[in-house]
N, C-alpha and C positions, 0 to 999 in steps of 0.2 A: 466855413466855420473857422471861428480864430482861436488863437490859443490864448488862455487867459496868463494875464501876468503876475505871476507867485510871487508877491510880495512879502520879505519874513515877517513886517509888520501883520499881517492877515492870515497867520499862520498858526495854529494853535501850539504850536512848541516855539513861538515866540516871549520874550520876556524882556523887557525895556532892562534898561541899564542897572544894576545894583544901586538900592539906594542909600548907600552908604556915604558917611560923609568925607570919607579918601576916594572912592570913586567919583562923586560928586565934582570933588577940586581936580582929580587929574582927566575927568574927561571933558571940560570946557571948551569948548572949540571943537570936540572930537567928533560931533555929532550922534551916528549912531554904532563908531566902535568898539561902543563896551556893552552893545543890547549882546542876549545872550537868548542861545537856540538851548531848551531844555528838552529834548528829543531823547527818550532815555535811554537807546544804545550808544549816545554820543557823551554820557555824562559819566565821569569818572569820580568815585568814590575812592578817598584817600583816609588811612589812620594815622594819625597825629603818634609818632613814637614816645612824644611827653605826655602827652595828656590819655590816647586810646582814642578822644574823640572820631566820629567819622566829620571828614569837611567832602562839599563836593566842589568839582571842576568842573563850568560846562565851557560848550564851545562857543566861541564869538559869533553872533552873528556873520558877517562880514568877512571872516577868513572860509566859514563854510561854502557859504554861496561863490568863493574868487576863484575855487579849483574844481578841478574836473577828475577828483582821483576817487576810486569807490570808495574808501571811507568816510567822504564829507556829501552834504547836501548836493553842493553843483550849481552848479548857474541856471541849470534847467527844472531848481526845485526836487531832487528827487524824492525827499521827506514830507517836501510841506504837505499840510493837511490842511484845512479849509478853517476857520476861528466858527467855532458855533453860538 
């Protein structure tokens, strides 16, 4: 048996790049640097001290999967979940 390749794209806490249109221009050439793991122990909630707003922060794709530390995914997947 092999071991299947956890791709973030085929993940269901995967989320392509923000599509905003400052995202847009600064990620050209970046490929897929700015897709974003919504995994929701990894998503930090922040209050706007002007406004009260809540904004979130999630993680990069791509910084998740590069380390091998327990709080990130891992290079061996340890979050992903299969896209249904």
């Amino acid at each position: 048996m092999t071991d299947e390749l956890k791709l973030c794209k085929d993940c269901k806490w995967y989320s392509p790049k923000n599509q905003g249109w400052l995202h847009r221009f600064v990620a050209i050439g970046l490929n897929d640097r700015y897709d974003m793991c919504v995994y929701p122990p990894l998503i930090e909630e922040k209050r706007s001290p002007v406004t009260g707003e809540v904004d979130c922060e999630y993680a990069f794709c791509h910084l998740q999967r590069e380390f091998s530390i327990p709080a990130t995914c891992g290079p061996d997947g340890r979050y992903w979940e299969a896209n249904e």
